[in-house]
C-alpha positions in Angstrom: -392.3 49.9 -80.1 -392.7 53.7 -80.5 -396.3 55.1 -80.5 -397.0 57.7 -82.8 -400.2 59.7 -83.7 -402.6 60.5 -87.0 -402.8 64.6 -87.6 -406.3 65.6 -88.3 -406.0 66.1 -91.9 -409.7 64.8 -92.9 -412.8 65.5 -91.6 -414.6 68.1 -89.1 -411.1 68.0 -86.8 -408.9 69.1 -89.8 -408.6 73.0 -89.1 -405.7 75.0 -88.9 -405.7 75.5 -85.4 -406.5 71.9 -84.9 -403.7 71.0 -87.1 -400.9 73.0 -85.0 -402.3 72.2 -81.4 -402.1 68.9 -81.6 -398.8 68.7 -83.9 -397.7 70.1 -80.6 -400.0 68.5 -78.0 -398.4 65.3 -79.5 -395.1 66.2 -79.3 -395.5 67.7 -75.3 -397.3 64.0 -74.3 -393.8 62.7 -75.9 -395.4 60.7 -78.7 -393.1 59.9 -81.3 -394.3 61.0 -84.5 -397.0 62.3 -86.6 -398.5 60.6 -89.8 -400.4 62.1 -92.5 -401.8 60.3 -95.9 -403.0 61.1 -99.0 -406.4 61.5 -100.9 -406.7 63.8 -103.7 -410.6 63.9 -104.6 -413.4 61.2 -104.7 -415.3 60.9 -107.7 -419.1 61.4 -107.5 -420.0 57.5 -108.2 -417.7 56.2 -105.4 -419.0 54.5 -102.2 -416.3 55.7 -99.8 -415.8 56.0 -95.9 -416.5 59.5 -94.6 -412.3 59.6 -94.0 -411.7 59.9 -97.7 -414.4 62.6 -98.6 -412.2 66.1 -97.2 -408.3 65.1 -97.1 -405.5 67.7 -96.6 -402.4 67.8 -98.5 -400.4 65.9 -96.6 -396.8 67.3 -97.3 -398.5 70.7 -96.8 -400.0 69.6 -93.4 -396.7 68.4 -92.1 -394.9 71.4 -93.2 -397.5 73.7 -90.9 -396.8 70.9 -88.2 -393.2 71.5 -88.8 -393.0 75.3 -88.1 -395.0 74.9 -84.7 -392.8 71.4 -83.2 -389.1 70.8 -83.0 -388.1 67.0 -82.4 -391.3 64.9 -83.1 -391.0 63.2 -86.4 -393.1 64.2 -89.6 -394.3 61.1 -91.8 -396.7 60.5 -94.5 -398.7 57.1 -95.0 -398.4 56.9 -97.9 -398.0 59.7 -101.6 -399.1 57.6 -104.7 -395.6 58.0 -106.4 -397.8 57.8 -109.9 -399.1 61.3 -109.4 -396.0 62.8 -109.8 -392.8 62.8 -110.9 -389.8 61.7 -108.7 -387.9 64.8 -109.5 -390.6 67.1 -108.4 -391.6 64.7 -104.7 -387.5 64.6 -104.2 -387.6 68.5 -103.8 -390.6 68.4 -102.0 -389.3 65.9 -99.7 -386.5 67.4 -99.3 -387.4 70.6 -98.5 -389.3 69.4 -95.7 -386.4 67.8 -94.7 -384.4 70.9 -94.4 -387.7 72.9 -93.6 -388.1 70.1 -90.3 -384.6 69.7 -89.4 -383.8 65.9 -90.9 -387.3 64.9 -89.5 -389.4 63.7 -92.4 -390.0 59.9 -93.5 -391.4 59.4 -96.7 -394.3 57.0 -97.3 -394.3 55.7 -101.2 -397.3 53.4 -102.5 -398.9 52.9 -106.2 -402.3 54.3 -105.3 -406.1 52.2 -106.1 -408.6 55.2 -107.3 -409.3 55.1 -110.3 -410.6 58.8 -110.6 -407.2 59.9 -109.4 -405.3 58.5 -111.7 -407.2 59.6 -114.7 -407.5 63.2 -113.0 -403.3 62.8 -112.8 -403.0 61.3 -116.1 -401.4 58.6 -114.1 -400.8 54.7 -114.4 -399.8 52.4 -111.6 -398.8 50.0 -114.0 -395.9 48.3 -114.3 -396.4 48.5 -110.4 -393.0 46.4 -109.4 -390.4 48.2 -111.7 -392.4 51.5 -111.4 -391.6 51.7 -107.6 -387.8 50.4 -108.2 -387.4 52.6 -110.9 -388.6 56.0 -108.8 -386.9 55.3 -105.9 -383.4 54.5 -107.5 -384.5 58.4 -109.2 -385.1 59.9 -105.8 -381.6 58.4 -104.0 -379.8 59.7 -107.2 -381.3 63.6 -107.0 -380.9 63.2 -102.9 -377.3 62.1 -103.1 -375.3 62.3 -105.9 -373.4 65.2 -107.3 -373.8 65.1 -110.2 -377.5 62.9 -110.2 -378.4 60.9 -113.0 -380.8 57.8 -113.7 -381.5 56.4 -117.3 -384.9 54.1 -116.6 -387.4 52.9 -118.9 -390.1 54.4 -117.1 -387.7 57.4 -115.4 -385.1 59.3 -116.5 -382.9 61.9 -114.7 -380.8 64.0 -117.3 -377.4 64.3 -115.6 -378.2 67.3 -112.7 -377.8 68.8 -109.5 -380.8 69.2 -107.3 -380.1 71.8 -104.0 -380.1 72.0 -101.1 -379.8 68.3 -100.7 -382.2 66.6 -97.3 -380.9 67.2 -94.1 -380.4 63.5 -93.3 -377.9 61.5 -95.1 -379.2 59.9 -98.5 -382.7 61.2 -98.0 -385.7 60.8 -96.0 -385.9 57.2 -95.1 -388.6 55.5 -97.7 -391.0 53.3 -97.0 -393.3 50.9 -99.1 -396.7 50.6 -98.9 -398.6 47.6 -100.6 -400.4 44.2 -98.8 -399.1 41.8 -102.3 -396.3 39.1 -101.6 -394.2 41.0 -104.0 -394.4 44.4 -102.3 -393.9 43.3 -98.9 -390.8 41.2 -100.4 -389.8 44.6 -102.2 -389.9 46.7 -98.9 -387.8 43.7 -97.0 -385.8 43.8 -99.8 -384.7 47.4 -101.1 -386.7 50.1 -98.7 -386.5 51.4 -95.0 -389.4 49.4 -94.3 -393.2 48.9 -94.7 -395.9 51.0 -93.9 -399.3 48.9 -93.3 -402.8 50.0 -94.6 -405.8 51.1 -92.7 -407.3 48.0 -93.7 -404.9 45.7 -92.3 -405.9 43.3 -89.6 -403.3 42.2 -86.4 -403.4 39.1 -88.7 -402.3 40.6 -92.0 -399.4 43.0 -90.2 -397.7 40.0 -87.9 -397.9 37.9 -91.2 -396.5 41.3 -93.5 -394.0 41.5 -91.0 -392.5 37.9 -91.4 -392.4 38.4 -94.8 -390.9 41.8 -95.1 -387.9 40.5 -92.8 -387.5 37.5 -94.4 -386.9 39.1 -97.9 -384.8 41.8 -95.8 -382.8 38.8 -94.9 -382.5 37.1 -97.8 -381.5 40.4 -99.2 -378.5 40.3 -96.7 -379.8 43.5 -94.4 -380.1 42.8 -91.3 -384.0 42.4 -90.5 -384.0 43.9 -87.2 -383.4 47.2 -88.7 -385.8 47.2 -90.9 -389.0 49.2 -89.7 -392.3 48.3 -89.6 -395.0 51.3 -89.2 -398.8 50.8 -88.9 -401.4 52.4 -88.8 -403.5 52.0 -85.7 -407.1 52.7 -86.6 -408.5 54.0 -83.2 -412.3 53.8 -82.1 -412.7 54.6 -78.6 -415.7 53.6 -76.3 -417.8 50.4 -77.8 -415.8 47.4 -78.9 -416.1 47.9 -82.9 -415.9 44.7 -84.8 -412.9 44.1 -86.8 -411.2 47.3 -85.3 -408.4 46.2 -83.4 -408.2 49.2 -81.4 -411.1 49.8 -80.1 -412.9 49.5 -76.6 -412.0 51.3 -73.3 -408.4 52.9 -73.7 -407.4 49.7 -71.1 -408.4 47.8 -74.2 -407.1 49.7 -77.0 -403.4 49.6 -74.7 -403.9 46.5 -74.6 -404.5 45.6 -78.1 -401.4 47.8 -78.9 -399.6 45.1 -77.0 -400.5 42.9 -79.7 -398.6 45.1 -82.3 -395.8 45.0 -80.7 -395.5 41.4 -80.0 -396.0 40.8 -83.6 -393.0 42.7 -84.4 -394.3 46.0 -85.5 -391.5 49.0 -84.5 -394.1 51.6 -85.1 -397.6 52.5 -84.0 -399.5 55.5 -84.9 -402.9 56.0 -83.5 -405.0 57.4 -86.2 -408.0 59.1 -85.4 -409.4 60.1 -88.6 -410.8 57.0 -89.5 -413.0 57.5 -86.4 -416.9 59.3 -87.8 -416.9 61.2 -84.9 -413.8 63.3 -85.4 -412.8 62.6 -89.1 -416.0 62.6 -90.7 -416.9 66.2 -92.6 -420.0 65.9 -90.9 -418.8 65.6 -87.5 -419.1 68.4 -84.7 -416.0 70.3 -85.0 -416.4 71.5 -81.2 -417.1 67.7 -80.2 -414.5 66.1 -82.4 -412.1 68.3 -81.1 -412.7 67.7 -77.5 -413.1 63.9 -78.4 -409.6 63.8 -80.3 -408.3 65.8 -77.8 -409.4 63.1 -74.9 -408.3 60.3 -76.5 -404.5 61.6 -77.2 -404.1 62.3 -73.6 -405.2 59.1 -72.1 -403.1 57.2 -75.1 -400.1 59.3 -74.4 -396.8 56.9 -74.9 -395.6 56.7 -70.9 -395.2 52.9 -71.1 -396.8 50.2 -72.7 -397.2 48.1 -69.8 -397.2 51.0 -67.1 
């Protein structure tokens, strides 16, 4: 199982200089990727965690990471394809792919805020044949010469969209989504699937079974399909209902878990800890705290 790590793109940690020195703190403690996510604005009658309330754009955030690393990859957990259109995300996508050297993987979900999609004039809605539809757009504009899709949601007028992504047929995408149907649609047509925050050791090792069964079924092989999650990380007290939380013997250990449940990918996310990703956190202390916590979680070995 690689172990990966959460930029600080929310809260009292997300600075600029934060942002850079640990893109390449990361990357010198040999972890194997960074993840970013998405959150465009809260609106003033929702009841959400401190994580969601100061979010950085996240394609933005791993393009500065980009320009200061050189092999750790670069993904995002997850865009809400809705927002925008699959011609405009495939030449941001790939442009970070050429930007990063072939480094990016792209994260796709539907999105759940409901202020977001009426501040993006947005629907989720048909959810299934939204996602097919958009991705069949993006591998068309990252791959074929001349591209062209004809959907009832998306069309691509017959085009040519340059300079294509560094690695061959695009960024790898992966689905978001905790339903039967998108886990069975990530098995079954993506690179794999990206958990939520939410998700419990329970909910991935069960996600997993069903994402490589459709894979299967699909006839891929289901050993190559990926599974990423992310690892929300409290450090010190036990926390209830975190996985990862505890002593960083404890949180190791736990990681354990993930990997024996299948899971290929585990990023430690920190800004779902109050302490460092909350906008009313000490930036001095959230910074030393962060800064702790990715040293002693650094990827030597699993059971070392």
């Amino acid at each position: 199982m690689l172990i990966s790590f959460g930029l600080p793109v929310s809260g009292a940690w997300a600075t600029p200089a934060s942002l850079a020195g640990f893109a390449v703190r990361a990357e010198d403690l040999g972890y194997h990727g960074l993840w970013t996510f998405q959150r465009l604005l809260v609106g003033v009658e929702q009841d959400l965690a401190p994580v969601y309330r100061g979010v950085l754009d996240p394609l933005l955030a791993l393009t500065y990471a980009a320009a200061r690393t050189s092999v750790i990859r670069l993904g995002v957990a997850v865009i809400n394809l809705p927002f925008v259109s699959p011609a405009y995300l495939a030449k941001q996508a790939g442009t970070l792919d050429v930007l990063s050297g072939g480094r990016f993987d792209l994260g796709l979900g539907t999105g759940w805020s409901e202020p977001e999609f009426v501040a993006t004039g947005s629907d989720p809605h048909p959810r299934g044949r939204r996602i097919e539809e958009y991705l069949a757009a993006l591998r068309t504009l990252w791959q074929d010469r001349p591209a062209s899709f004809d959907g009832t949601l998306y069309r691509v007028p017959p085009s040519v969209m340059d300079p294509p992504p560094v690695q061959p047929g695009g960024p790898p995408v992966l689905l978001g989504g905790t339903a039967e149907a998108a886990l069975r649609r990530a098995g079954r047509i993506a690179a794999g699937w990206v958990s939520s925050s939410r998700a419990s050791l329970a909910d991935i090792r069960r996600g997993t079974e069903v994402v490589r069964a459709a894979a299967a079924a699909a006839g891929r092989d289901p050993d190559l399909v990926r599974i990423v999650v992310r690892g929300v990380v409290r450090a010190g007290e036990p926390v209830e209902g975190v996985a990862l939380s505890g002593d960083f013997a404890a949180i190791r250990d736990a990681a354990r878990g993930y990997q024996e449940a299948g899971v290929t990918e585990l990023f430690y996310d920190l800004n779902w800890d109050p302490l460092i990703g909350s906008p009313d956190a000490d930036p001095v202390l959230a910074t030393a705290r962060a800064e702790e916590i990715i040293t002693a979680l650094a990827p030597t070995r699993l059971d070392g």
